[in-house]
DORO-637029 format. One line per 4 residues: number of its first residue (from 1); their letters; for each residue x, y, z of C-alpha. Coordinates in steps of 0.02 Angstrom, whole numbers, plus 50000, padded with zeros to 5 digits. Each point is the difference from the previous one (the first is absolute). Layout:
BEGIN
NUM = a = X Y Z; ...
***
This chain:
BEGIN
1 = xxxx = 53094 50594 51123; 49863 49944 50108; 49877 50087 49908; 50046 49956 49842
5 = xxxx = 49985 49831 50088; 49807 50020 50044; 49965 50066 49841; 50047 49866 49900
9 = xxxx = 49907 49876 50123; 49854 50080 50015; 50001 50041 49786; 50009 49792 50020
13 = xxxx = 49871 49970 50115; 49865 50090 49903; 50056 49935 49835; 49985 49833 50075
17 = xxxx = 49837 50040 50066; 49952 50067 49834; 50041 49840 49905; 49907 49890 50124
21 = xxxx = 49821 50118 49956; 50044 49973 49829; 50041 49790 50039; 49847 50004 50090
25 = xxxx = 49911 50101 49842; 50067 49863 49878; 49929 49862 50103; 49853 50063 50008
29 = xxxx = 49983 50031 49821; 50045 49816 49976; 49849 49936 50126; 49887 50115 49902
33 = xxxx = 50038 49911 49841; 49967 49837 50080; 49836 50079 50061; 50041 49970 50196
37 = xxxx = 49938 50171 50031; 49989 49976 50204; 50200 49927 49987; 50028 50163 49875
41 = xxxx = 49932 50123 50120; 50113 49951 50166; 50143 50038 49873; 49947 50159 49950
45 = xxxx = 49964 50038 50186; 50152 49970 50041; 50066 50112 49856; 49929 50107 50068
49 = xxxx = 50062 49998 50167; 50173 50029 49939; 49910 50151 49897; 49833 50073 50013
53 = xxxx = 50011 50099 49856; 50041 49862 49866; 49850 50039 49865; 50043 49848 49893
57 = xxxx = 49966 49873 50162; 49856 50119 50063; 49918 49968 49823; 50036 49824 49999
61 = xxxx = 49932 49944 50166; 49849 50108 49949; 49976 49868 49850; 50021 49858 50111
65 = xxxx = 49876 50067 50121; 49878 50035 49864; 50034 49824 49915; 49934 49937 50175
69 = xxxx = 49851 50105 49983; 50042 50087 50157; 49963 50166 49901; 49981 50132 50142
73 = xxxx = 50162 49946 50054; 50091 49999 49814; 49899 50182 49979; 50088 50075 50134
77 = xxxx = 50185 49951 49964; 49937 50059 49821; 49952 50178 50095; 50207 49996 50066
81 = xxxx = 50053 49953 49831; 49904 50154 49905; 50066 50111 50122; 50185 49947 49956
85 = xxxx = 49993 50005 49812; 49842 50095 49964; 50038 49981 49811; 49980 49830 49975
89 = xxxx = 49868 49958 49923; 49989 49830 50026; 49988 50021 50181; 49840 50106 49974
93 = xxxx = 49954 49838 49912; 50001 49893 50127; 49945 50103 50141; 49841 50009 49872
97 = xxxx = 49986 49827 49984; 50010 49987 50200; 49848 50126 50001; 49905 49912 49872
101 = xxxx = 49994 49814 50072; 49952 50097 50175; 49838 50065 49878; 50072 50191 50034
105 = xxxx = 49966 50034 49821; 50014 50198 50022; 50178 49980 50067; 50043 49875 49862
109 = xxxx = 49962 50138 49895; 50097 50111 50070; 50154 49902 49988; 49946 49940 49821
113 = xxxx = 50042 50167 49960; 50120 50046 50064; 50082 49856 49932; 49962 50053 49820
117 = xxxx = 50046 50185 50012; 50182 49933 50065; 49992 49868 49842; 49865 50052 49890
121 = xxxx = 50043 49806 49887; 49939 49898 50141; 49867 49887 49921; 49969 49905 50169
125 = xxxx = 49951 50178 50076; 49893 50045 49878; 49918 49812 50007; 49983 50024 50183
129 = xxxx = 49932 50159 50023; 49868 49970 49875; 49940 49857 50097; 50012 50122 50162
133 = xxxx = 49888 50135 49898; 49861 49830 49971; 50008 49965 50185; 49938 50200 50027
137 = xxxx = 49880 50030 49883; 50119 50124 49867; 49993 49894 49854; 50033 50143 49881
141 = xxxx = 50189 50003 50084; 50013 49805 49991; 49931 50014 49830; 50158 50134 49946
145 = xxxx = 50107 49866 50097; 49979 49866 49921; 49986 50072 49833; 50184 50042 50047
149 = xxxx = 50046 49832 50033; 49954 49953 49836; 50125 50116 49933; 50132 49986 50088
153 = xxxx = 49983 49814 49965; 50004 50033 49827; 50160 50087 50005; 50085 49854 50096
157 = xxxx = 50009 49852 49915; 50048 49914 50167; 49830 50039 50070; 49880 49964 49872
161 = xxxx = 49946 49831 50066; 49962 50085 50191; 49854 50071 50052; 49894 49880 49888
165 = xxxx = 49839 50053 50097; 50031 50191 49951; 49824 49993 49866; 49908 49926 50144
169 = xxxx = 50048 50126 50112; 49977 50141 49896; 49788 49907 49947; 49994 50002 50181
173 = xxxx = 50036 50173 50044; 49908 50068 49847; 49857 49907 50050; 49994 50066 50166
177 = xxxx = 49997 50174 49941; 49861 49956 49885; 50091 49979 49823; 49929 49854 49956
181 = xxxx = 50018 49998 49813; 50190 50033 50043; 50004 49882 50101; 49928 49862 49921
185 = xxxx = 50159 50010 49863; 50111 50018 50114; 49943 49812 50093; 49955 49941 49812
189 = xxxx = 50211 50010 49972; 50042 49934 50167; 49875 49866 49960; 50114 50000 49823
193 = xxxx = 50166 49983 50090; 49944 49876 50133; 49844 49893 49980; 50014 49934 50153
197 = xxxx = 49992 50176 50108; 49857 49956 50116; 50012 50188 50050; 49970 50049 49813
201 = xxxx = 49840 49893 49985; 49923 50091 50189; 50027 50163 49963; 49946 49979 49812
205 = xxxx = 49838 49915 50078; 49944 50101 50122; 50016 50149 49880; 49890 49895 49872
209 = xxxx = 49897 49964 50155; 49957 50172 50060; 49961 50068 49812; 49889 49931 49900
213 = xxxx = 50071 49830 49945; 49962 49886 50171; 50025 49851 49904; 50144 50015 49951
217 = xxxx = 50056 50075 50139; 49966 49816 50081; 50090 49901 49886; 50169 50126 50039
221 = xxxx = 49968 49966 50192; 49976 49787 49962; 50165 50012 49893; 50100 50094 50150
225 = xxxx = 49938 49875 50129; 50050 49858 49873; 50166 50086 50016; 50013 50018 50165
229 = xxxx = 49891 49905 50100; 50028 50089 50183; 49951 50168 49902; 49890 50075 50145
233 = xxxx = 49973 50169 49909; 49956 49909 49844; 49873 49884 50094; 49935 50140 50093
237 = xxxx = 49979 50132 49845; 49903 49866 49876; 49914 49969 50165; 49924 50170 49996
241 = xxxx = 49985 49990 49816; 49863 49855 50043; 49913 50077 50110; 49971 50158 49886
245 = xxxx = 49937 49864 49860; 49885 49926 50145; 50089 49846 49996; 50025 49975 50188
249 = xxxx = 50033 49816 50008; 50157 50037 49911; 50022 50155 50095; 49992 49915 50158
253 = xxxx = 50136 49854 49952; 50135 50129 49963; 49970 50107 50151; 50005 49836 50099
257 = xxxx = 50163 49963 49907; 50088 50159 50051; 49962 49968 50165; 50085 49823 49992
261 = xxxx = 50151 50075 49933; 50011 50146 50126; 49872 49989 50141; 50028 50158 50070
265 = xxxx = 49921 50081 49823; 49873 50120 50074; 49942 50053 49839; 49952 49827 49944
269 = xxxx = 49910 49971 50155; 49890 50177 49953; 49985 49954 49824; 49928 49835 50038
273 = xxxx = 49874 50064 50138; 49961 50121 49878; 49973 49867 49871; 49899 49903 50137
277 = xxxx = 49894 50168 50028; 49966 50001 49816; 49926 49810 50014; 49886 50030 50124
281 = xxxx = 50120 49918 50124; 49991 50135 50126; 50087 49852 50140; 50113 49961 49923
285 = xxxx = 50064 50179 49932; 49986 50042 50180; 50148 49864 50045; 50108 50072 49880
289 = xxxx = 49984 50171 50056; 50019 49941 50175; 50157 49928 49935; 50076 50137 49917
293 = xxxx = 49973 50107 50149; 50092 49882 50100; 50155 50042 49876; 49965 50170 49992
297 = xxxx = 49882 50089 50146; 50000 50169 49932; 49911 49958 49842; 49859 50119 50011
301 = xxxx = 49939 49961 49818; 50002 49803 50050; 49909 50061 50152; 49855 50086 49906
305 = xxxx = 49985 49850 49870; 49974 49886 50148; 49875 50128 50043; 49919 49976 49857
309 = xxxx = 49990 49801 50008; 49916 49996 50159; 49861 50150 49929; 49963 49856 49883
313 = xxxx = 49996 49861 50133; 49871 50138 50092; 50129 49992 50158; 49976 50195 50021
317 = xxxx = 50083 50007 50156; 50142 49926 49944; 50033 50101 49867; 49981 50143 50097
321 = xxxx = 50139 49940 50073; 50120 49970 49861; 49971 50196 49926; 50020 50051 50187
325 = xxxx = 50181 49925 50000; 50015 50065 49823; 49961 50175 50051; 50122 49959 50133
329 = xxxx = 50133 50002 49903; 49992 50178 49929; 50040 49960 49831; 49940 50081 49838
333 = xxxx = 49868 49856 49999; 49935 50094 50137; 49842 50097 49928; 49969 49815 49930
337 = xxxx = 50000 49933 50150; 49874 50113 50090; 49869 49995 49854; 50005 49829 49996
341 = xxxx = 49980 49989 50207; 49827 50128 49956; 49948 49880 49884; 50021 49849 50133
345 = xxxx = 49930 50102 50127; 49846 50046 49870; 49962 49816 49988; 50008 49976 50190
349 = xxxx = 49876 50132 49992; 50111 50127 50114; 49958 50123 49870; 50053 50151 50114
353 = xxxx = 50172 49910 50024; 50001 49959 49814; 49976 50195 49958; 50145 50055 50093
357 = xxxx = 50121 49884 49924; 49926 50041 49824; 50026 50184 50025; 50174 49979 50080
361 = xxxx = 50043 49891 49835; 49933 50151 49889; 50118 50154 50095; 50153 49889 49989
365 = xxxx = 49935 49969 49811; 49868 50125 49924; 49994 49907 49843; 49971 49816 50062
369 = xxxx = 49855 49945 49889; 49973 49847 50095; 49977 50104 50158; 49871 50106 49925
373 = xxxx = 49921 49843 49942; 50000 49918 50192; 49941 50165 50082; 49859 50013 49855
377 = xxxx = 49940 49803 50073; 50025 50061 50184; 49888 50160 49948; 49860 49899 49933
381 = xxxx = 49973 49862 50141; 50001 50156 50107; 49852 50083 49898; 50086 50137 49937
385 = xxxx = 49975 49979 49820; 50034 50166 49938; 50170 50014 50085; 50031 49807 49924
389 = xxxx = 49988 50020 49831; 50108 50155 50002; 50129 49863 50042; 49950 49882 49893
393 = xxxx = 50018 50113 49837; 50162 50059 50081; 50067 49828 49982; 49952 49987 49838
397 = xxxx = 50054 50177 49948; 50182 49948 50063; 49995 49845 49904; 49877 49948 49886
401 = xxxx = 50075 49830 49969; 49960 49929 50141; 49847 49861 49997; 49996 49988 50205
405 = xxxx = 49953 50190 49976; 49845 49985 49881; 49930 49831 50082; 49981 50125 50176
409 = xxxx = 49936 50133 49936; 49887 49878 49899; 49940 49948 50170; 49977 50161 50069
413 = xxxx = 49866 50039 49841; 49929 49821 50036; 49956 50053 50177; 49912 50148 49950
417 = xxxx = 49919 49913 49841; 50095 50114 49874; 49986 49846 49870; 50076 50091 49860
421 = xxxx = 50140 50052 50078; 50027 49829 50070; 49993 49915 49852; 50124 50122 49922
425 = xxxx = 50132 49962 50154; 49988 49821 50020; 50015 50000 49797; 50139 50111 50020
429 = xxxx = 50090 49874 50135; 49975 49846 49886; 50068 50086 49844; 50160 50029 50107
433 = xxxx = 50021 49863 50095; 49916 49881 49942; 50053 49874 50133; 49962 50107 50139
437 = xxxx = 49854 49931 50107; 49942 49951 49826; 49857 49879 50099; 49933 50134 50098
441 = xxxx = 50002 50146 49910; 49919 49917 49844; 49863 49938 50147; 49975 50184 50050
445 = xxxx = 49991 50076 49813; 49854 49876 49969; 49917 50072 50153; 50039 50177 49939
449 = xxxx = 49954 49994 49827; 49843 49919 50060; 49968 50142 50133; 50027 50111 49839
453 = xxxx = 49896 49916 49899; 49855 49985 50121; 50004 50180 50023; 50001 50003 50187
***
C-alpha cells in the first residue's frame, strides 16, 4: 500500500512539473508574439529548468535570442535543437540564418542544405543559399538557385509576389561570372517588374560601364542614385566610370560622397588618391593613401601606389620607404614592390642597391616586363649598354603594348645617336599612348629626327 502510495505521488509530481515547462512554454510563446523577446526568453529558461530536453522551448528561445541579434548565443541553442530532432528542417534554417548574419557564409551553406535535402520545396532555402553562393564567389550554384526559386514560385500561387528581387539577383550573379548579354535581360525584366529597383539600374550600369557603352552605363548609375540616394556602391562604381572617361572632377565628387556616407570606405579613399595621382596632384593622392592605410595597414598595393606618388613628387627616399613596408608585407604584390624600390633606388643613384632589388623582383617573377625595363635603365647609367638593351627588347618582347617601354629604349638609341631607331621608338610610344609624356617625347623626336637628318 505504501508503494502504491509513492507511485501515484511521484506519477503527480512530474506531471505537475511537466505542465508547468509546458505553462512556462505557452508564456513564452505569448511574449514572443508581443515581440518582448528578453521577457520571452526567462520563460523559456525556466521551461527549461523543469526540462532540459523540451525542443519546442529550446527552438523558441533560440528565435528570441536571434530576434535580439544576439546570434552566437541563438546559434548555439540552435546546435542543441539539431541534435534533438535532426530532421527538421526548419531548424537547419535557422541555425543558417544564425551563421549568415555572423558573415559565416560557408556554414550557412551548409545548413542551407541540409535544410533542402530534408524539404527539397523550401523556397526561402533556396533564396538563401543563393545569396550565400554570391557572398563566396560560386555564382554558377546561386545562379541554379535562384533559377529554382523562380519555379517553385510559379507552382505556388501563394508565393508569386515574394522574392520580387529574384531577376536582379540572377543579372547580378550572371554578371559576375561574365554573362553579360544574359545578364543584361535578366535586369532589363526586373527593371520591367519594378522601375524603381535601384539595384536593377547598378548592376545594369556598371555592366554597360565596363563594355563598350560608358554612356549609358552613366545614365543607369544617375537613375540608381536618384533612387536611392545613400547608394554608396552606385556612387562609387559611376565614380570609376569617370575616371576611365577622364572626367575626374566628377570622379572626385562621388568618391568624396561615398566617403560621407561611410567614412571608413577604404576603397574610396584609394580610388580618389588614385584619381588625384592621375591629376597631377601627387599631395593630395598621398593624403588619401595615408588615409586608407590608416583603415587598413596591410594594404601593400595602397603602399606601392603611395610609392609611386612620392617618385613623382621626386621624394626618393620616401618612397623607398613605402615599397620597403610593401615588401614587408609578403604579399603577391611583392615582386612589385621590390622593382619599384630598384627603380627608387636607380633615381637616388644607388644603382648597385637598385640592381639587387631588380633582380630579386625578376626570380620571384621571370616574366615581369617592367622589371626588365628598370634593370635595362639601371644597365645603361652604369655603361653597360650591351647588357641594357638586352633588357630593354626583353620588355618589349613580353609586351609590346607598352609606350613606357619604347620611349626607354628610345632613349637608350638617343644616347648612342642611333637616330633611326629613335625616331621609330618614340613614334612607336606616341602612336600608343598618345598622352604619355606627350611634351617630352615629341621634344626628343624633333631632336632625333634632326640627328637623323643631319647625318651625324
Amino acid at each position: 500500500m505504501k508503494y502504491l502510495i509513492l507511485c501515484i505521488v511521484l506519477i503527480n509530481f512530474c506531471t505537475a512539473a511537466a505542465q508547468t515547462a509546458k505553462e512556462h512554454y505557452q508564456k513564452g510563446n505569448e511574449l514572443l508574439k508581443e515581440k518582448k523577446y528578453a521577457e520571452a526568453v526567462s520563460s523559456y529558461d525556466a521551461a527549461l529548468a523543469k526540462d532540459s530536453l523540451y525542443a519546442f522551448a529550446l527552438n523558441n528561445k533560440g528565435r528570441a535570442l536571434f530576434e535580439q541579434k544576439l546570434y552566437e548565443q541563438a546559434k548555439e541553442v540552435f546546435d542543441k535543437v539539431v541534435r534533438l530532432t535532426p530532421k527538421d528542417a526548419d531548424v537547419h534554417y535557422r541555425r543558417a540564418k544564425c551563421y549568415w548574419a555572423m558573415n559565416y557564409f560557408e556554414s550557412a551553406i551548409i545548413d542551407y542544405t541540409t535544410t533542402i535535402e530534408l524539404d527539397p520545396k523550401h523556397l526561402e532555402a533556396y533564396y538563401n543559399r543563393g545569396l550565400g553562393y554570391q557572398e563566396v564567389d560560386r555564382n554558377k550554384e546561386a545562379i541554379d538557385d535562384f533559377n529554382t526559386v523562380l519555379e517553385l514560385r510559379e507552382l505556388n500561387a501563394s508565393t508569386s509576389e515574394k522574392y520580387t528581387d529574384i531577376y536582379t539577383l540572377l543579372g547580378f550573379s550572371k554578371r559576375l561570372s561574365g554573362q553579360f548579354e544574359a545578364a543584361l535581360l535578366d535586369l532589363e525584366k526586373a527593371i520591367e517588374i519594378n522601375p524603381k529597383d535601384a539595384a536593377a539600374y547598378y548592376h545594369r550600369g556598371t555592366i554597360k560601364a565596363g563594355t563598350d557603352a560608358p554612356e549609358a552605363g552613366l545614365l543607369d548609375l544617375t537613375k540608381a542614385i536618384q533612387l536611392d540616394p545613400e547608394y554608396a556602391k552606385a556612387y562609387y562604381q559611376r565614380g570609376l566610370t569617370y575616371r576611365l572617361q577622364k572626367e575626374y572632377k566628377n570622379a572626385l565628387k562621388d568618391f568624396s560622397k561615398v566617403i560621407e556616407i561611410n567614412p571608413e570606405a577604404n576603397r574610396s579613399y584609394i580610388s580618389r588618391g588614385y584619381t588625384y595621382a592621375n591629376m597631377g596632384k601627387a599631395k593630395d593622392a598621398i593624403k588619401d593613401y595615408d588615409k586608407a592605410l590608416e583603415i587598413n595597414p596591410k594594404d601593400a598595393a595602397t603602399f606601392i601606389r603611395k610609392g609611386y606618388a612620392n617618385i613623382d613628387l621626386k621624394a626618393y627616399d620616401a618612397a623607398v620607404v613605402d615599397f620597403t613596408a610593401a615588401i614587408d608585407l609578403k604579399t603577391p604584390f611583392s615582386s612589385y614592390a621590390y622593382n619599384n624600390r630598384g627603380n627608387a633606388k636607380r633615381l637616388l643613384k644607388d644603382y648597385e642597391g637598385a640592381l639587387v632589388d631588380v633582380n630579386q623582383s625578376l626570380q620571384m617573377d621571370s616574366l615581369n616586363a617592367f622589371a626588365y625595363t628598370n634593370r635595362g635603365l639601371i644597365r645603361m647609367d652604369k655603361g653597360e649598354q650591351e647588357a641594357a638593351l638586352t633588357d630593354l627588347n626583353r620588355a618589349i618582347e613580353l609586351n609590346d603594348q607598352v609606350a613606357e617601354f619604347y620611349y626607354n629604349r628610345g632613349n637608350y638609341y638617343l644616347k648612342l645617336k642611333k637616330y633611326d631607331k629613335a625616331t621609330a621608338d618614340y613614334s612607336k610610344s606616341l602612336d600608343l599612348a598618345p598622352e604619355y609624356k606627350q611634351k617630352e617625347i615629341s621634344k626628343l623626336l624633333k631632336v632625333a629626327k634632326k640627328g637623323f637628318l643631319s647625318g651625324e
